[in-house]
C-alpha positions in Angstrom: -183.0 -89.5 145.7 -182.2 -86.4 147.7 -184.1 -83.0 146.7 -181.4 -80.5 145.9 -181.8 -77.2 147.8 -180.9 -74.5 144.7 -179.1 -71.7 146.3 -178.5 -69.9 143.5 -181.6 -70.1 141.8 -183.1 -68.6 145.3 -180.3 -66.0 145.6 -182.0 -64.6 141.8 -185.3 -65.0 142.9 -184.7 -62.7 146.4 -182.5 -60.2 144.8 -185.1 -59.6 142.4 -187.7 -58.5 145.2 -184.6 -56.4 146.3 -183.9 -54.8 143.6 -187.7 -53.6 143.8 -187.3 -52.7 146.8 -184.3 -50.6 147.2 -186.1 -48.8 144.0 -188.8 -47.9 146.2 -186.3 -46.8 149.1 -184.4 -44.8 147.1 -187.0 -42.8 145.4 -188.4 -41.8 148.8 -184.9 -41.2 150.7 -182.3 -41.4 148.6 -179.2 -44.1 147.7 -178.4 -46.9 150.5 -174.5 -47.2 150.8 -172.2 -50.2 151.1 -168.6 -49.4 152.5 -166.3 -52.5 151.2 -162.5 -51.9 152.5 -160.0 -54.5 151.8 -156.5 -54.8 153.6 -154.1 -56.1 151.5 -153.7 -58.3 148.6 -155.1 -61.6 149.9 -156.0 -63.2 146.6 -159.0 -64.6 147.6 -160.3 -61.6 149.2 -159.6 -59.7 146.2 -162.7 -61.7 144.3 -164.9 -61.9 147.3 -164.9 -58.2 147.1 -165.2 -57.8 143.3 -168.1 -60.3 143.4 -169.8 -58.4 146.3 -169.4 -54.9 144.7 -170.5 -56.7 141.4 -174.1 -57.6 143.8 -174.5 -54.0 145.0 -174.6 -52.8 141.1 -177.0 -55.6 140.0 -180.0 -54.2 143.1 -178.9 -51.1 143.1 -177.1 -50.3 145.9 -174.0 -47.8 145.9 -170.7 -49.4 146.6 -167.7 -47.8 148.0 -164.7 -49.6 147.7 -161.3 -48.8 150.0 -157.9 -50.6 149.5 -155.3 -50.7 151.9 -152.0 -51.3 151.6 -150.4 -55.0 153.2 -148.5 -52.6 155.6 -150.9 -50.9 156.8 -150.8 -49.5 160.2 -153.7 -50.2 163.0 -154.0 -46.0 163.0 -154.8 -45.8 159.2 -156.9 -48.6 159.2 -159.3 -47.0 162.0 -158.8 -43.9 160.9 -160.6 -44.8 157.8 -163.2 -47.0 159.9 -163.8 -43.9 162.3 -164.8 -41.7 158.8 -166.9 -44.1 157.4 -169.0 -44.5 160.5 -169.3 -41.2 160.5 -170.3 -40.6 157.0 -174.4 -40.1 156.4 -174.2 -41.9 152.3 -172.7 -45.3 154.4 -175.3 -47.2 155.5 -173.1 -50.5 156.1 -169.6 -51.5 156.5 -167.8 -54.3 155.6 -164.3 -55.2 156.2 -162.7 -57.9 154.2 -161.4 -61.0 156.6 -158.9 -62.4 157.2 -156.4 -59.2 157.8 -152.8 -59.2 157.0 -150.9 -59.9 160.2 -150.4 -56.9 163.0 -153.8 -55.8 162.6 -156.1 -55.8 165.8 -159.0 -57.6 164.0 -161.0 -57.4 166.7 -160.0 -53.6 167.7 -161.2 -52.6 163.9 -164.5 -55.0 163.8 -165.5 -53.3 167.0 -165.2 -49.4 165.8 -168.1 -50.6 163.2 -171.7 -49.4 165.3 -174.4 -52.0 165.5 -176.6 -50.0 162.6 -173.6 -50.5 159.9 -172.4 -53.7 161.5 -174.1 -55.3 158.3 -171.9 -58.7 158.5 -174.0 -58.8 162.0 -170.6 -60.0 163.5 -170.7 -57.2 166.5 -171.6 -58.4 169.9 -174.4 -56.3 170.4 -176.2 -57.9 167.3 -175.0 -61.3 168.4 -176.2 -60.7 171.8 -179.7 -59.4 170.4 -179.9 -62.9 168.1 -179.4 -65.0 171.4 -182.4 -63.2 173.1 -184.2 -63.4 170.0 -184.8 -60.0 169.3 -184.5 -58.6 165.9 -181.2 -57.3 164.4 -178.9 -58.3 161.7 -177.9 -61.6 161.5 -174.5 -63.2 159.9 -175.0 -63.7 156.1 -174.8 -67.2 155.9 -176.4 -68.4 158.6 -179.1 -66.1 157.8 -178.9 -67.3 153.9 -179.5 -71.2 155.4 -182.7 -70.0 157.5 -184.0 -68.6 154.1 -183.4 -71.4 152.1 -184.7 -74.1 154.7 -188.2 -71.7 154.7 -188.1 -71.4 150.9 -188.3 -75.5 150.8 -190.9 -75.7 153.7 -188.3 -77.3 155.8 -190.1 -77.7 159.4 -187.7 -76.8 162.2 -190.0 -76.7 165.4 -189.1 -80.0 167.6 -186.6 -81.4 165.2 -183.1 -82.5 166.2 -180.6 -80.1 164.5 -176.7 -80.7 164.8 -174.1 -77.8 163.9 -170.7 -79.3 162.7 -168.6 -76.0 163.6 -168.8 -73.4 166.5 -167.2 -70.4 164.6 -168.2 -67.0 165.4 -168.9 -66.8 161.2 -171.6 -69.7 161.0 -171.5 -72.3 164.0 -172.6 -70.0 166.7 -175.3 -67.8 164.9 -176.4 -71.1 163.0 -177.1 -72.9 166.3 -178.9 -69.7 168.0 -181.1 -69.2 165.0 -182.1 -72.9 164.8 -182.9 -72.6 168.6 -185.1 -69.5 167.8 -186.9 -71.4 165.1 -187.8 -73.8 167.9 -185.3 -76.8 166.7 -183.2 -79.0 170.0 -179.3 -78.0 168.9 -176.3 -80.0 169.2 -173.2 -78.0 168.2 -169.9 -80.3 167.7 -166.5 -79.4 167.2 -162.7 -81.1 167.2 -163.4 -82.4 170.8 -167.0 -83.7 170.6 -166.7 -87.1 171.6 -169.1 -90.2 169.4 -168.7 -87.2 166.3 -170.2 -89.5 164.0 -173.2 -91.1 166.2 -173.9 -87.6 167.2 -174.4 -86.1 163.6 -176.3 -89.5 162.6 -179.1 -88.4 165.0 -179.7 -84.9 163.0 -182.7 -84.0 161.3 -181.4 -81.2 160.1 -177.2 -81.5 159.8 -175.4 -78.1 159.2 -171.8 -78.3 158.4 -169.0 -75.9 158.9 -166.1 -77.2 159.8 -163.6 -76.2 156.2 -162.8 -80.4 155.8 -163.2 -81.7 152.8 -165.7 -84.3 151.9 -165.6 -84.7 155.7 -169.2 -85.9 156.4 -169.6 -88.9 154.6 -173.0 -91.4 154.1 -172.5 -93.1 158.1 -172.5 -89.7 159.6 -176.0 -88.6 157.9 -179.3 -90.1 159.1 -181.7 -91.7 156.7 -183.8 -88.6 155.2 -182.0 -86.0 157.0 -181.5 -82.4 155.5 -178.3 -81.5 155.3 -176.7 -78.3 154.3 -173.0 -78.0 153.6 -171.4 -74.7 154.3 -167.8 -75.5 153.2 -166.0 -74.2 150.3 -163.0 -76.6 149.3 -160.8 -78.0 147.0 -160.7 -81.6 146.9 -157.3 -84.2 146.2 -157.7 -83.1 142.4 -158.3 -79.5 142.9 -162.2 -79.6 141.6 -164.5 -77.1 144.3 -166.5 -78.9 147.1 -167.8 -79.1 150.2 -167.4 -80.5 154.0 -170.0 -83.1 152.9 -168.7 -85.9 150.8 -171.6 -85.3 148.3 -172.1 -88.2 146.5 -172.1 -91.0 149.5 -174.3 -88.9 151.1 -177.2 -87.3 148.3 -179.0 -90.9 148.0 -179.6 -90.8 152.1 -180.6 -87.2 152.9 -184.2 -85.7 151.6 -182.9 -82.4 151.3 -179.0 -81.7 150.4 -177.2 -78.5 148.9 -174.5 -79.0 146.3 -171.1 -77.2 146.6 -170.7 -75.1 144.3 -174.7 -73.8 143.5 -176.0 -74.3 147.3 -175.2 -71.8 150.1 -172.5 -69.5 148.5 -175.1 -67.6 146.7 -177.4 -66.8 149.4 -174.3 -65.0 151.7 -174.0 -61.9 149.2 -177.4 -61.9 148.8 -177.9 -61.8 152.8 -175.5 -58.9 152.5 -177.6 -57.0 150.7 -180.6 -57.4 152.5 -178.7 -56.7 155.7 -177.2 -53.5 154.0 -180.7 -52.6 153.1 -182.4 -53.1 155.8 -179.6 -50.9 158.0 -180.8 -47.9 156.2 -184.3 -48.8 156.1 -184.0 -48.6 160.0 -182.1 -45.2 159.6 -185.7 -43.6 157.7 -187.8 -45.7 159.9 
């Protein structure tokens, strides 16, 4: 039987010693700042947002929440990008993917400076976690690296395999496993022997949005496997990209979906939003 890797239980646990610390921060310089804007009325969006300006309240860091119509033009949108950069009570911004169609993603993402880039998506943060220099890292990626050192979870020489090469979680996963000193393997649609490729992993992160994809034959015995999806399975009940129960008897470490890496990706927010402004005083 598999040891289950308790996301949210860790998630309390760090944003307790947050809380602490942003107490200490903002006695000495003041409130740290979270810019949330949302674009349109993408349902799901909608609650990611509430739940992360929810987070900001419970460790004590000021939220600033922007709506945007679905019609919104690229010029608005940046104009509103181009003032909170400019604002000194902003420490971090985050805007709300996926946009509404007609928006320049990419245009937007990259008005946000390195310092406030607190989703650690731009590419001079990304290009700073491939040399292995500090910076902010993506959330959840980040979350994963805390959870696997929170279970003792020995990377150095192991095989790792990433199932997914999104700019989100494949690609900063895989670099920060290589850091850690792990051999990487990152597959995707076209990786040919999929299965016996993700059957050699020690560690076996997956990221892919598939249902109950990776199932017991794909998972070597006493491998750690960490599911990253969020999805709804043929009767509509939450899971993962890890068919769960096929595959929790076979790995020694295993996080469920919901419970397992979820919690840890607001909670990296508000690290990374807290350590932005904790460079700003440095």
């Amino acid at each position: 039987m598999s040891v289950l890797i308790d996301g949210k239980a860790l998630a309390a646990k760090l944003r307790g010693e947050l809380k602490e610390k942003i107490a200490l921060y903002r006695a000495e310089h003041g409130e740290i700042g979270l810019a949330v804007v949302l674009i349109g009325e993408d349902p799901a969006s909608q609650v990611y947002v509430r739940n992360k300006i929810k987070a900001c309240e419970e460790v004590g860091i000021r939220s600033f929440s922007y709506r945007l119509p679905e019609n919104c033009t690229q010029e608005n949108a940046e104009e509103l990008i181009r003032e909170l950069v400019a604002s000194d009570k902003v420490h971090g911004i985050l805007v709300q993917l996926p946009l509404p169609k007609g928006l320049d993603e990419r245009k937007l993402l990259k008005l946000i400076p390195p310092e406030k880039d607190v989703d650690g998506f731009c590419a001079e943060n990304v290009g700073n976690l491939a040399m292995n220099r500090e910076t902010i890292v993506a959330c959840t990626p980040f979350g994963v690296m805390k959870m696997l050192e929170e279970y003792n979870i020995s990377l150095r020489g192991k095989k790792a395999v990433v199932l997914g090469r999104s700019n989100i979680v494949g690609k900063p996963m895989a670099m920060l496993l290589v850091n850690a000193d792990a051999t990487v393997t990152v597959c995707h649609s076209r990786t040919e022997n999929l299965k016996e490729v993700c059957a050699e992993a020690d560690i076996l992160v997956v990221a892919i949005g598939k249902a109950k994809f990776v199932t017991a034959d794909m998972v070597k015995e006493g491998a750690v496997v960490i599911d990253v999806g969020m999805d709804r399975d043929e009767n509509g009940k939450l899971c993962g990209d890890v068919d769960f129960e096929s595959v929790k008897d076979k790995a020694s470490y295993i996080t469920p979906v919901p419970g397992g890496v979820g919690p840890m990706t607001i909670t990296m927010l508000l690290y990374n939003t807290y350590l932005a402004a904790s460079r700003r005083n440095a």
